[in-house]
C-alpha positions as CSV (number, residue, x, y, z in Angstrom):
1,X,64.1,102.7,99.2
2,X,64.5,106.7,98.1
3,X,61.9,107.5,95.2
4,X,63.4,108.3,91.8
5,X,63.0,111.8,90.2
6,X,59.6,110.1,88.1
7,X,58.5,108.9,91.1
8,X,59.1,112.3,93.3
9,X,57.0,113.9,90.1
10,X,54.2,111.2,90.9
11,X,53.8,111.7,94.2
12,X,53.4,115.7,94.2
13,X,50.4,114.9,91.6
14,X,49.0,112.5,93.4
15,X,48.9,114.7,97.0
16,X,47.0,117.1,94.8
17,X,42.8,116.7,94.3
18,X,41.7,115.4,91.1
19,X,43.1,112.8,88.6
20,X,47.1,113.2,88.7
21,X,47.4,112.1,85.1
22,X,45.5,114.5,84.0
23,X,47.1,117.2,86.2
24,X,50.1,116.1,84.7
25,X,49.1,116.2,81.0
26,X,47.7,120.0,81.6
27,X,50.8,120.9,83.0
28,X,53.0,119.5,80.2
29,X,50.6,120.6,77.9
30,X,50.6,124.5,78.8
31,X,54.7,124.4,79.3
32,X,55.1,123.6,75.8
33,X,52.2,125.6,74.5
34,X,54.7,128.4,76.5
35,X,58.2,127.5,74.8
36,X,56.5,127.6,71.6
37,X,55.1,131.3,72.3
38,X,58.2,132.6,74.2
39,X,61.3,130.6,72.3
40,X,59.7,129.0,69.0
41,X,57.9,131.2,67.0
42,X,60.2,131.7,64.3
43,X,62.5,128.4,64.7
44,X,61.8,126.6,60.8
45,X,60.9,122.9,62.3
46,X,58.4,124.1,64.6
47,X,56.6,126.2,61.6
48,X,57.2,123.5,59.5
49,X,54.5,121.5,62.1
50,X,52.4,123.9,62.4
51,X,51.6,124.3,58.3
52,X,51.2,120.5,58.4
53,X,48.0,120.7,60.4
54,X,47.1,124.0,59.4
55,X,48.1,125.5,63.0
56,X,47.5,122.6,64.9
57,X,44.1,121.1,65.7
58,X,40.9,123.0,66.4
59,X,41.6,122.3,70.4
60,X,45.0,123.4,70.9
61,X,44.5,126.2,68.6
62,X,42.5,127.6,71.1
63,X,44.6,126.9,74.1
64,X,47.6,128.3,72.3
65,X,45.2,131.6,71.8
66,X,43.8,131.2,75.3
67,X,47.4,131.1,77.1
68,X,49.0,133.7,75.0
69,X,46.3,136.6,75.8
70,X,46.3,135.6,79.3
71,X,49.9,136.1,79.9
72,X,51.7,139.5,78.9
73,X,54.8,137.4,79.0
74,X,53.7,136.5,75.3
75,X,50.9,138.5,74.3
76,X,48.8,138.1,70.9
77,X,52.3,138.4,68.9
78,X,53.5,135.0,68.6
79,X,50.0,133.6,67.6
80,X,49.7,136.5,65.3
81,X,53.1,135.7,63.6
82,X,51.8,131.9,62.8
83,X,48.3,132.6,61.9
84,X,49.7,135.0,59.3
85,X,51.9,132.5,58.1
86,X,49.1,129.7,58.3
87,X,46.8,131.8,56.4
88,X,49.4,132.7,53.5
89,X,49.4,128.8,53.3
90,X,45.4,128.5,53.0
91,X,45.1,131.5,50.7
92,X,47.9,130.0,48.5
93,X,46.0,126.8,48.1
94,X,42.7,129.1,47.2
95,X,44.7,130.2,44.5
96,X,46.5,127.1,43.2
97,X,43.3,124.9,43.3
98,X,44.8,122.3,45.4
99,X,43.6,120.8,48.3
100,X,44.8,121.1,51.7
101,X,46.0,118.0,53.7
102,X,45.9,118.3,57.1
103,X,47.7,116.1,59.0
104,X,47.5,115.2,63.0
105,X,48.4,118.0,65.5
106,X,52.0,117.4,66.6
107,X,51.0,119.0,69.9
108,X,48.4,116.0,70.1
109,X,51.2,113.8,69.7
110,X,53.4,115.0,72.0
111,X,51.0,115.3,74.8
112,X,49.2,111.6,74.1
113,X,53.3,110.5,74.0
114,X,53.1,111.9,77.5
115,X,50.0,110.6,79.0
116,X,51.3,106.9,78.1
117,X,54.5,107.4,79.3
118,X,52.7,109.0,82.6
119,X,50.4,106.0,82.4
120,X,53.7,103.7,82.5
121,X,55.6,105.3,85.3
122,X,52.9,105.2,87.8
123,X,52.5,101.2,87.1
124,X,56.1,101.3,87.3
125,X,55.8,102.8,90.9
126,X,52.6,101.8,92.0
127,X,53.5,99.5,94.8
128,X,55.6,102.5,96.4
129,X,52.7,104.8,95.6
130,X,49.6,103.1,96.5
131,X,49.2,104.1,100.1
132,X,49.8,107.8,99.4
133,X,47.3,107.7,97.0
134,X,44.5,105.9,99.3
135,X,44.8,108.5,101.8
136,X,45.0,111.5,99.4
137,X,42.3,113.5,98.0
138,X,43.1,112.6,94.8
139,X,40.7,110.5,92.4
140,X,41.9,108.7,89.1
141,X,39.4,109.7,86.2
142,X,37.4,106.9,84.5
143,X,39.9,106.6,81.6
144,X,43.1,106.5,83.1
145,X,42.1,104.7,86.1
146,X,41.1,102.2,83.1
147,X,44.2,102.7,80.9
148,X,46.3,102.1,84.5
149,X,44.2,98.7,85.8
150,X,44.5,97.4,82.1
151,X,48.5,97.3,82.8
152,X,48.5,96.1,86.3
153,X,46.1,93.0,85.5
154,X,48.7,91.6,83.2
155,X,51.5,92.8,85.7
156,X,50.3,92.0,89.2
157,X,46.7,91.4,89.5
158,X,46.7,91.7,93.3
159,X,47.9,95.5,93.0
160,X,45.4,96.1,90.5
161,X,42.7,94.8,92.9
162,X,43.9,96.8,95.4
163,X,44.0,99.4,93.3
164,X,39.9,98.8,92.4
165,X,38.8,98.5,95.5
166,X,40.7,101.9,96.6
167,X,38.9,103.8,93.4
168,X,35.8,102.6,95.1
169,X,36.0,104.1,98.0
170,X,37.2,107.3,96.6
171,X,34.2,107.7,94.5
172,X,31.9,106.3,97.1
173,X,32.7,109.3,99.5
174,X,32.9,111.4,96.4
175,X,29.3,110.3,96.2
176,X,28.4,110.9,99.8
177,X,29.7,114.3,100.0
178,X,27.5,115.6,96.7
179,X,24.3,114.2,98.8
180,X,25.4,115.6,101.7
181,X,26.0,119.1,99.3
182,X,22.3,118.4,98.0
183,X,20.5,117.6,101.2
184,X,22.0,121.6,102.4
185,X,19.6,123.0,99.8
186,X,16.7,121.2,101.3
187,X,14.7,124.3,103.5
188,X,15.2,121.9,106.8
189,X,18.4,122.8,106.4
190,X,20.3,124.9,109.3
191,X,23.8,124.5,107.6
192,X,25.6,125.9,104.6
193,X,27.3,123.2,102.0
194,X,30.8,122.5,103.4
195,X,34.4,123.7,100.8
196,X,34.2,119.7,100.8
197,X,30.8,119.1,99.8
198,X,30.9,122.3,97.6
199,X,34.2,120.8,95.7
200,X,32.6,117.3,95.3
201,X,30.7,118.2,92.6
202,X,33.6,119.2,90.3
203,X,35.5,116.4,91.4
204,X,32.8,113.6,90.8
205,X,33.2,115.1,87.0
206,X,36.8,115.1,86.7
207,X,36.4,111.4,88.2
208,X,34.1,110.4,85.2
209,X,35.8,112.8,82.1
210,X,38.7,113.9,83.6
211,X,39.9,117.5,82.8
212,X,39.3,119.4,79.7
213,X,42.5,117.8,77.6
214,X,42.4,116.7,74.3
215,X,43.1,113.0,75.3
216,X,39.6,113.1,76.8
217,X,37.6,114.6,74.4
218,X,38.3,111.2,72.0
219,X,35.4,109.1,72.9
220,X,37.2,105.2,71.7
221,X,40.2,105.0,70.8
222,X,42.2,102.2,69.5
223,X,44.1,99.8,71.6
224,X,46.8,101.7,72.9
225,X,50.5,100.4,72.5
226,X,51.4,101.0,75.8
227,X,49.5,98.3,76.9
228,X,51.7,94.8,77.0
229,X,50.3,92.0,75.5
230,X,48.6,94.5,72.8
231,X,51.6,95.3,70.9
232,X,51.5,94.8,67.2
């Protein structure tokens, strides 16, 4: 059976090193960061969201800052043009005496809207996918290999089994290759630390905290909607 567009999507992340959710989320998460700088500046709904959370939250703040210098294709102007306009906000609240509500970070929301739809599709297409992902060099982090097996145990408990045992293995030779990486340092040594070994070190932490998004830096979070059986 040909693969739908989600599930062509899946599959490139998943022939890619490193958790393919998250790979995912940090693509999605710079494109929009990009429309905003490049088409959105100016457009009134998209201000209006920014001046609700006082220019988004401390995080993506910082990635807006970080992509925009980085890429002459926007420069410092577009973040200049909101920051002016979200600190004409604070300054008039200085002046007023009222308090300043912040509320969430619509980028937040968008991108947490995408990693449980991500989660979804690859459950959706797990059965198709699982093979691929066995033999790839791709690795699940901790929380959305967790997010994912929480779904397949109420959907088919033998694919998330599968699925365990596969995460095993993955990290188990993650494992092997950091000792093998270690024991080069030892002065017995004749050989230098293989791209492999070298590598296994940054993907043993994406494995446990996945990649610096901000749906990982929030340690507990409440039961997510997206998983059935926990819907209110």
């Amino acid at each position: 059976m040909a693969m739908d567009l989600i599930g062509i999507y899946l599959r490139e992340a998943i022939q890619e090193s490193g958790c393919p959710v998250c790979r995912i989320l940090k693509k999605y998460e710079e494109d929009i960061i990009g429309q905003i700088l490049y088409e959105h500046v100016n457009t009134p709904s998209v201000r209006e969201k920014f001046a609700e959370s006082l220019g988004l939250c401390t995080y993506h703040a910082w990635k807006m800052k970080e992509i925009a210098y980085s890429n002459p294709l926007y420069g410092g102007l577009g973040v200049a043009i909101i920051y002016e306009h979200m600190l004409s906000i604070y300054i008039n609240s200085l002046k007023s005496g009222k308090n300043l509500e912040e509320k969430k970070c619509y980028l937040c929301d968008l991108v947490e809207i995408k990693e449980q739809h991500t989660i979804e599709a690859l459950a959706d297409r797990l059965s198709e996918l699982i093979e691929e992902y066995k033999d790839s060099e791709a690795i699940l982090c901790k929380k959305h290999y967790e997010e994912l097996i929480s779904i397949l145990k109420k959907r088919n408990s033998g694919l998330a089994e599968e699925l365990r045992k596969i995460q095993i293995e993955k990290l188990e030779r993650t494992k092997d290759l950091m000792r093998a990486f270690i024991e080069k340092f030892d002065y017995r040594s004749k050989e230098a630390p293989t791209e492999r070994e070298a590598t296994s070190v940054l993907k043993a932490i994406e494995s446990l905290k996945g990649l610096p998004l901000e749906v990982n830096f929030v340690k507990k979070r409440k039961q997510r909607r997206f998983f059935l059986g926990n819907r209110d």
